[in-house]
N, C-alpha and C positions, 0 to 999 in steps of 0.2 A: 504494500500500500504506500509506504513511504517515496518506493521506486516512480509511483504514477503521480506523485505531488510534486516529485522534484524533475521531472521531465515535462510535467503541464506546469508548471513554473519559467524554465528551461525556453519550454517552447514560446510560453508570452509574452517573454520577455524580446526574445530575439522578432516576434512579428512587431513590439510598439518599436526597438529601434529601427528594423526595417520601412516599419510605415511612418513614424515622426517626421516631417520634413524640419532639413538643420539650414536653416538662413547663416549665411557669413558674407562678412565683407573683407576686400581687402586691406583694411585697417586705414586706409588712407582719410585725412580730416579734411573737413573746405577750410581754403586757404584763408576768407573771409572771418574765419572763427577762430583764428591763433590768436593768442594773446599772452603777456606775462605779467604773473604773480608774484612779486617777492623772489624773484629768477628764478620762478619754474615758469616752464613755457605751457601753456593745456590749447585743446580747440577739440570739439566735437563733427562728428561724422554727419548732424542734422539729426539726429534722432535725441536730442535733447541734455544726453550727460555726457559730462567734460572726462578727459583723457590726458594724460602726460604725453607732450609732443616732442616730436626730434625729426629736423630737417634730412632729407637726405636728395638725392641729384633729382629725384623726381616727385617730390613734393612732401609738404608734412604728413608723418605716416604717427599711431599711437607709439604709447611703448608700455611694454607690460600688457 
């Protein structure tokens, strides 16, 4: 009994992460929203909360 709780366990787990859909971005922030703090640098992606920023060749990206 134990075998068929831990297999129908097993198994629902592996269908919600199959069916979840996983949103990502590629970390990159509008250039519009940089700003500095007390010499930290933050700017957000548009979707409303701030991130620790750091320039690189192709625009400010998060960190961490």
């Amino acid at each position: 009994m134990k075998r068929i709780w831990t297999r129908l366990c097993v198994v629902g787990l592996v269908l919600v992460a199959v069916v979840t859909p996983i949103s990502a971005t590629s970390g990159k922030l509008k250039s519009a929203s940089i700003t500095n703090c007390r010499g930290e640098t933050f700017g957000h992606q548009g979707d409303g909360h701030w991130h620790y920023a750091a320039q690189h060749d192709s625009g400010w990206y998060r960190v961490g």
